[in-house]
C-alpha positions in Angstrom: 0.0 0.0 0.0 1.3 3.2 -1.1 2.0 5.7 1.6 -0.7 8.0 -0.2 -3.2 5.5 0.0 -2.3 5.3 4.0 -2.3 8.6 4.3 -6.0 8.8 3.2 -7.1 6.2 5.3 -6.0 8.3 8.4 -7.2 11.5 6.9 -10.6 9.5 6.6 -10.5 7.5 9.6 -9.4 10.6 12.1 -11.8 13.0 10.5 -14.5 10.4 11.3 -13.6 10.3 14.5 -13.2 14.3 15.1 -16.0 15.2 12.8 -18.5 12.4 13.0 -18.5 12.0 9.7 -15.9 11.6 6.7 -13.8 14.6 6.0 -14.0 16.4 2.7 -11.5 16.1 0.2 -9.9 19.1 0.5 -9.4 18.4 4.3 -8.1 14.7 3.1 -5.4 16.4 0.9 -4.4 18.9 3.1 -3.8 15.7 5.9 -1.6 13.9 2.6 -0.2 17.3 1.9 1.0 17.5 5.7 1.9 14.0 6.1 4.2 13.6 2.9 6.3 17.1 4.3 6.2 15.7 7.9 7.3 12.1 7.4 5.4 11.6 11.0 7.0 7.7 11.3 4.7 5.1 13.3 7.0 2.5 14.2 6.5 -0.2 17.1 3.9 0.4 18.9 2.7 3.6 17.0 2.1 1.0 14.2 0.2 -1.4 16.3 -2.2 1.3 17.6 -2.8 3.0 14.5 -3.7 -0.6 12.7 -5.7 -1.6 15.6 -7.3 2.1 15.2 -8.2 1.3 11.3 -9.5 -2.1 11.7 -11.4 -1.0 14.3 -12.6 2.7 14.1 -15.0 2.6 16.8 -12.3 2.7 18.9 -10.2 5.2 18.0 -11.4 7.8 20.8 -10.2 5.1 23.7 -7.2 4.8 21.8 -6.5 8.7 21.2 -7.5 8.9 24.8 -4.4 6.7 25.8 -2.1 7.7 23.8 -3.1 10.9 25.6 -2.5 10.0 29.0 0.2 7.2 28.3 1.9 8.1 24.9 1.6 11.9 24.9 4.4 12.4 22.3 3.3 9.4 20.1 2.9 9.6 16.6 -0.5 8.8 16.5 -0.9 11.5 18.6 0.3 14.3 16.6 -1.3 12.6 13.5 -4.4 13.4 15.3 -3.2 17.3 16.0 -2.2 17.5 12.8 -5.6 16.5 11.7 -7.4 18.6 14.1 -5.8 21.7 13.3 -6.1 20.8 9.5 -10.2 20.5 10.6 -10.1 23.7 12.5 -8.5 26.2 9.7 -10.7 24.7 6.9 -13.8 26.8 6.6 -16.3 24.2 5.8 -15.9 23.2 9.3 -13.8 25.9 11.1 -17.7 26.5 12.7 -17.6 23.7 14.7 -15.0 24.4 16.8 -15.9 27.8 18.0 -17.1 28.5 21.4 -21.4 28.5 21.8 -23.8 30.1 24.1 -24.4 27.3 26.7 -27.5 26.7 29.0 -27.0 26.5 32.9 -26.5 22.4 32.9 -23.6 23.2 30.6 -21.1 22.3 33.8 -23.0 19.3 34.1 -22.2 18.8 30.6 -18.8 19.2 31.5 -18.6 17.2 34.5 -20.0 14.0 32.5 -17.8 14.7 29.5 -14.7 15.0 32.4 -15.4 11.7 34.0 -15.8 9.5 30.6 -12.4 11.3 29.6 -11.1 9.7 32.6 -12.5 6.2 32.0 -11.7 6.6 27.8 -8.1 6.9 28.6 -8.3 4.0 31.4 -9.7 1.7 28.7 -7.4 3.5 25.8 -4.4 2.4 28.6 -5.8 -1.2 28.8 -5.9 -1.5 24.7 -2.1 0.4 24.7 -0.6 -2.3 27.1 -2.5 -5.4 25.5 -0.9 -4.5 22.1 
């Protein structure tokens, strides 16, 4: 498989899992654009992750959430910045990451969102050390 051809499956695959839904292709080229000029190697366990990440994409928010707390300078890790900030500057969906008006259950909101943070990157650990 051609590193291209990799490159969109990660474009596709973290987009998913940032956006909900498939990026566009612009936002895909720009990921290939930025991956081709910053050679981001997965090696070792990198590798394992991000396989385990494309064969199963439902899990790719326990493993960013590990890498997180156990791999912090991974490369799957800054794939995913990359990605992000590749999301956040394009204007089809630079919207989505603004800041809203919030109702009064918003720290609620923040409080549940906290604690399943917390048990993401426990599970994202458990899936880190079992590969």
């Amino acid at each position: 498989m051609s590193n291209h051809h990799a490159y969109r499956q990660e474009a596709e695959l973290f987009g998913k899992y940032l956006l909900g839904k498939p990026p566009d292709d612009f936002a895909t080229g720009q990921y290939v654009q930025a991956m081709e000029k910053l050679n981001i190697a997965s090696r070792g366990k990198d590798e394992k992750l991000l396989r385990f990440a494309l064969k199963y994409p439902g899990a790719t928010g326990l493993v960013d959430a590990g890498t997180a707390l156990f791999m912090r300078h991974s490369a799957l890790r800054r794939k995913l910045v990359v990605m992000f900030a590749i999301l956040e500057s394009t204007p089809a969906y630079s919207d989505l990451f603004l800041p809203r008006k919030t109702s009064l259950i918003y720290p609620l909101y923040i409080f549940w969102s906290g604690c399943r943070a917390v048990l993401k990157a426990l599970f994202g650990g458990l899936i880190i050390k079992l590969i």
